[in-house]
C-alpha positions as semicolon CSV with decimal commas, in nm:
position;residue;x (nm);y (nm);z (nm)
1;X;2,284;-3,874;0,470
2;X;2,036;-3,692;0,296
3;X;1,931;-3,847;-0,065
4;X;1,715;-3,729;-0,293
5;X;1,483;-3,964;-0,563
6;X;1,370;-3,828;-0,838
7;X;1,269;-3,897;-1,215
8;X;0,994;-3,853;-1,423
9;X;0,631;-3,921;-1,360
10;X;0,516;-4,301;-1,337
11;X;0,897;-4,403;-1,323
12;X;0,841;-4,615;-1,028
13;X;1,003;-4,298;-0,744
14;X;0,767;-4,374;-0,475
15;X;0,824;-4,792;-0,475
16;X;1,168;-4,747;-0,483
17;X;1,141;-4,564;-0,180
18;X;0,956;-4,764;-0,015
19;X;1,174;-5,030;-0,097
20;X;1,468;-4,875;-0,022
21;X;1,360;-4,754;0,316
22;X;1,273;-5,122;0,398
23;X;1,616;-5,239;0,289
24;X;1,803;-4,975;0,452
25;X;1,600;-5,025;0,815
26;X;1,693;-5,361;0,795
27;X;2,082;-5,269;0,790
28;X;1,984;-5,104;1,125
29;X;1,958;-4,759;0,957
30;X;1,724;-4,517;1,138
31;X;1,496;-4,450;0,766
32;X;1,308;-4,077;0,786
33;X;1,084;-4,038;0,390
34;X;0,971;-3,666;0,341
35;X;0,709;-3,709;0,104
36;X;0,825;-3,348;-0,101
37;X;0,592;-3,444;-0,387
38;X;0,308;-3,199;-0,357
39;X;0,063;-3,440;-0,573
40;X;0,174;-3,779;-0,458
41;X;-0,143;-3,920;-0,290
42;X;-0,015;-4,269;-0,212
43;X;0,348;-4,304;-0,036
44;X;0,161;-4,335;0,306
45;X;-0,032;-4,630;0,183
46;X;0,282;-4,809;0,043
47;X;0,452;-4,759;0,395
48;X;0,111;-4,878;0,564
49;X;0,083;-4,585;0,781
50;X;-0,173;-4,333;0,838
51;X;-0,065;-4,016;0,630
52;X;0,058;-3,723;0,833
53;X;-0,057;-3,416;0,879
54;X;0,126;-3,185;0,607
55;X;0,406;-2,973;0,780
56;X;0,245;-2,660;0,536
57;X;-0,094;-2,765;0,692
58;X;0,021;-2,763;1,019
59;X;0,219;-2,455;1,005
60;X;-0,134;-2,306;0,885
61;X;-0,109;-2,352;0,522
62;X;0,055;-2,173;0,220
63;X;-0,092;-1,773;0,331
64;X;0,005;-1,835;0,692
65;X;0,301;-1,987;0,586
66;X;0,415;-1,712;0,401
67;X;0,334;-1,420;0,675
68;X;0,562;-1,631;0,898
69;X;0,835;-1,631;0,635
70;X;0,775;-1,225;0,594
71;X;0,761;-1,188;0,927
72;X;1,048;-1,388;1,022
73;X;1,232;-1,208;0,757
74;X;1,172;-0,889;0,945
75;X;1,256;-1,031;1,284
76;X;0,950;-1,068;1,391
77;X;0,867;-1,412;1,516
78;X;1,226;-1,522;1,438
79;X;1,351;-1,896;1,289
80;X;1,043;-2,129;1,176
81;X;1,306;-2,390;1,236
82;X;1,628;-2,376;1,458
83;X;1,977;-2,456;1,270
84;X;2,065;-2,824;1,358
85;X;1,739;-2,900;1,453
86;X;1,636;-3,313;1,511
87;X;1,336;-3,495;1,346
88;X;1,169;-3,557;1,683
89;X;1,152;-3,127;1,697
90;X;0,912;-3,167;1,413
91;X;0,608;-3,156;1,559
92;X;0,454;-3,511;1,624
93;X;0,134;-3,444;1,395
94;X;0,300;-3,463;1,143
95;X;0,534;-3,774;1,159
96;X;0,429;-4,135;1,112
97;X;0,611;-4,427;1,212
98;X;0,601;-4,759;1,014
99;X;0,544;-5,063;1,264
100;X;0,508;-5,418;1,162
101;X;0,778;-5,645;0,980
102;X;1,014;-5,354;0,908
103;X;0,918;-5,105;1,180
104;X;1,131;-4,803;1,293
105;X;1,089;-4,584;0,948
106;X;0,952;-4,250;0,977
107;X;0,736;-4,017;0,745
108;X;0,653;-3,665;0,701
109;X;0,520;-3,492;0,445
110;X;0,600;-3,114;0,351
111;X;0,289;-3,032;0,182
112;X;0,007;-3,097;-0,075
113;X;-0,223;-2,906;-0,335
114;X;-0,548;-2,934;-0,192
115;X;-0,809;-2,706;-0,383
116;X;-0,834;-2,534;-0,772
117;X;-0,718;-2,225;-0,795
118;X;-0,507;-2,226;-0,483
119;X;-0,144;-2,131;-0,665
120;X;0,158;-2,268;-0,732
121;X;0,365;-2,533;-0,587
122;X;0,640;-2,312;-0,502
123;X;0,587;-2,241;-0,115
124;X;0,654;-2,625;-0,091
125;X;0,975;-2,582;-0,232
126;X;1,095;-2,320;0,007
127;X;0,940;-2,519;0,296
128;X;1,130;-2,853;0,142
129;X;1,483;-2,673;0,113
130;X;1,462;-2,519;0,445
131;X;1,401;-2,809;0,645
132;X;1,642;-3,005;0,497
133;X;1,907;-2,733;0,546
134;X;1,782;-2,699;0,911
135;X;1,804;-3,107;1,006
136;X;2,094;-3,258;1,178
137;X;2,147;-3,618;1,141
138;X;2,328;-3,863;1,369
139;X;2,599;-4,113;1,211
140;X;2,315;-4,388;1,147
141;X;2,041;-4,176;1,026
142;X;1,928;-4,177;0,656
143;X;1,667;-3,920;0,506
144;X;1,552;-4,045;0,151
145;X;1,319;-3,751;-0,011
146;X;1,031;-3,862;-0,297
147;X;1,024;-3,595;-0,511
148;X;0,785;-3,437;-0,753
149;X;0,828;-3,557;-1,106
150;X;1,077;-3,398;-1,378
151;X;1,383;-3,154;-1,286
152;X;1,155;-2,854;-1,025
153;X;1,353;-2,985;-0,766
154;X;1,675;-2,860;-0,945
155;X;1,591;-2,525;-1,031
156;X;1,429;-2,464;-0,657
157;X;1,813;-2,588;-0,519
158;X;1,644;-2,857;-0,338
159;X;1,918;-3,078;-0,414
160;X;2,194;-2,860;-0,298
161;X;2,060;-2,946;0,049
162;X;2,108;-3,334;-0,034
163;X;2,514;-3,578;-0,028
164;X;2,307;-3,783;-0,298
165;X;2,069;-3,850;-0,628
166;X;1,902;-4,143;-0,678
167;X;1,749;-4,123;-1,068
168;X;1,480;-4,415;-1,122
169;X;1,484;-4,428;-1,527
170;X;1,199;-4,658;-1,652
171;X;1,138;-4,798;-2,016
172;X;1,089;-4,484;-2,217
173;X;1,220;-4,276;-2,416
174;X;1,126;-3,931;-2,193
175;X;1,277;-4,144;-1,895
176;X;1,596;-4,171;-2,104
177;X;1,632;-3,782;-2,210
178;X;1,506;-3,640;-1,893
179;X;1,763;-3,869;-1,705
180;X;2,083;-3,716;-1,946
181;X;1,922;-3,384;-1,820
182;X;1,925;-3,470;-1,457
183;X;2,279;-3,616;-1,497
184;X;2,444;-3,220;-1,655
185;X;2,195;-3,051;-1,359
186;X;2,399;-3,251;-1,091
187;X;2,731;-3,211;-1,283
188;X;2,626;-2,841;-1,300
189;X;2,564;-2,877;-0,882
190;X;2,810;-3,087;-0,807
191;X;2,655;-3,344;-0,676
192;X;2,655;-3,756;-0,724
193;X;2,386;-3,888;-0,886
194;X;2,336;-4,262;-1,004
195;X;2,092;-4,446;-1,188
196;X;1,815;-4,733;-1,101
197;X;1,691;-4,905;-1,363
198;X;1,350;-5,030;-1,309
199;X;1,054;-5,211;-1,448
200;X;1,370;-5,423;-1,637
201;X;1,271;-5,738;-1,825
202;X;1,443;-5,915;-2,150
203;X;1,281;-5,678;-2,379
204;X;1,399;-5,368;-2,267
205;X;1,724;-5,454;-2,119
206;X;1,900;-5,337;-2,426
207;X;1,725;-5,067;-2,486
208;X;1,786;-4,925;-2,139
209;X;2,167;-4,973;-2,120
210;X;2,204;-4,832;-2,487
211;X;2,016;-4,478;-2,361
212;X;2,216;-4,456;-2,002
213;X;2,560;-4,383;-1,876
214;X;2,613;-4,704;-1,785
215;X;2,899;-4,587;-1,514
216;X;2,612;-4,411;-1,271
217;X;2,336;-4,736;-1,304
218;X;2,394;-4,869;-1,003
219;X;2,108;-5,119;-0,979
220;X;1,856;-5,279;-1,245
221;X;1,525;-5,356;-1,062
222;X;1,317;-5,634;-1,252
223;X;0,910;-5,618;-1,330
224;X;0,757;-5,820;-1,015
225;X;0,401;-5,886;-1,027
226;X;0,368;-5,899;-0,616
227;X;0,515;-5,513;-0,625
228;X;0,291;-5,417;-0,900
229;X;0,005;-5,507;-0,786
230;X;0,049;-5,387;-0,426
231;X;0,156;-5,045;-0,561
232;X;-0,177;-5,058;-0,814
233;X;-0,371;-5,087;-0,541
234;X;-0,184;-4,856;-0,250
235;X;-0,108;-5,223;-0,045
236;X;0,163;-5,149;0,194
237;X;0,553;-5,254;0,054
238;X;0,706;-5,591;0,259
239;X;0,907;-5,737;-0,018
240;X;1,278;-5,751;0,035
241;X;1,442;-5,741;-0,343
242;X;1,786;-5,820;-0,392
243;X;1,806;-5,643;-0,641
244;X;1,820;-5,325;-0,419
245;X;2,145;-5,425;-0,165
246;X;2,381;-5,248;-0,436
247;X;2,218;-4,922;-0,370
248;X;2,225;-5,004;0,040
249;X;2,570;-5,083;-0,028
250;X;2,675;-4,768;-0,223
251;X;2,468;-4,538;0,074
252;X;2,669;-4,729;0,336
253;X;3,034;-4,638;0,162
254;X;2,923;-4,288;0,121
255;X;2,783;-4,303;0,496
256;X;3,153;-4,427;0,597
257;X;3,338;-4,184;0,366
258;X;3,179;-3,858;0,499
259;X;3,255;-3,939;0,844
260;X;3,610;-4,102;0,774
């Protein structure tokens, strides 16, 4: 399955995948994160692994990148990336493996903005979609992509590419409206999408379930000092929250579904 997170900035995206990846190794799930956040600095320290090299880098950044795409486009070098391609095809630069208590969870990441003045984001996009039309995943594999905050990701059809949405809706009131956007944008796609709730304590608990569709929230993830601190401080993520196993649960029914 391929499942994309997403909300708006500070929401919490990046823990919760890092959480979730844990969780979901642990039910002997082979976990691949594609960092598709072009300003997100830190996922790589939360997964205590070396960052990657970026697959834009590597391909020789944005320019080059987009002379390939021309070129390929006027059968010149053909396919960047061959239809039903593996993970392991990727090349090896730019893939990190998590080792340790969890172990067995990969990372990439598709690309980053690196100087002023460079241009827009949108080369990542393209990049982004195509790969994840391109990979072909085995009956235990699970691909969770951290996306750039807000709704980009929509409007570039990123998520047309993906079985799944994961929303992570924090205490706010621009986490509540942009998460009734997201929810119409995946109507609009048809695709599932479901809530998190996180950073939940006694005060906002109301608060939260009075501003969400209380049918998609699928899991309400508490404040947790450990967790907050480590991601403060880009400290790798080994907590197992229990809080998480309905979302595990809920990728594991799809899993069986799709190939039922």
């Amino acid at each position: 399955m391929k499942i994309i997170i997403c909300g708006k900035g500070g929401s919490g995206k990046s823990t919760i995948t890092a959480l979730l990846a844990q969780a979901l190794q642990e039910r002997k799930f082979n976990v691949v994160l594609i960092d598709a956040d072009e300003s997100n600095l830190a996922l790589h320290r939360l997964m205590g692994v070396s960052a990657p090299i970026n697959i834009m880098d590597n391909l020789g950044g944005k320019k080059e990148f987009k002379k390939k795409m021309n070129s390929s486009l006027s059968g010149g070098i053909g396919e960047l990336f061959r239809d039903n391609m593996k993970i392991d095809e990727i090349s090896a630069d730019c893939i990190t493996q998590r080792s340790g208590i969890s172990g067995g969870i990969k990372l990439l990441s598709i690309g980053k903005i690196h100087t002023s003045g460079e241009g827009c984001a949108c080369p990542m996009g393209v990049l982004s979609k195509m790969i994840l039309s391109k990979l072909a995943l085995g009956d235990h594999d699970i691909i969770l992509i951290d996306t750039g905050a807000g709704v980009e990701h929509f409007g570039r059809g990123i998520d047309s590419k993906c079985d799944l949405i994961l929303s992570i809706v924090d205490p706010s009131f621009e986490s509540f409206m942009l998460a009734k956007k997201m929810a119409n944008m995946a109507d609009q796609a048809e695709i599932d999408l479901f809530f998190i709730l996180n950073k939940v304590d006694d005060n906002v608990i109301e608060a939260m379930t009075a501003g969400i569709d209380q049918e998609r929230v699928i899991a309400k993830i508490p404040q947790n000092k450990s967790i907050f601190l480590k991601s403060l401080e880009g400290r790798e993520l080994t907590e197992h929250i229990p809080e998480i196993d309905p979302v595990c649960s809920l990728i594991e029914k799809r899993r069986i579904e799709t190939h039922s």
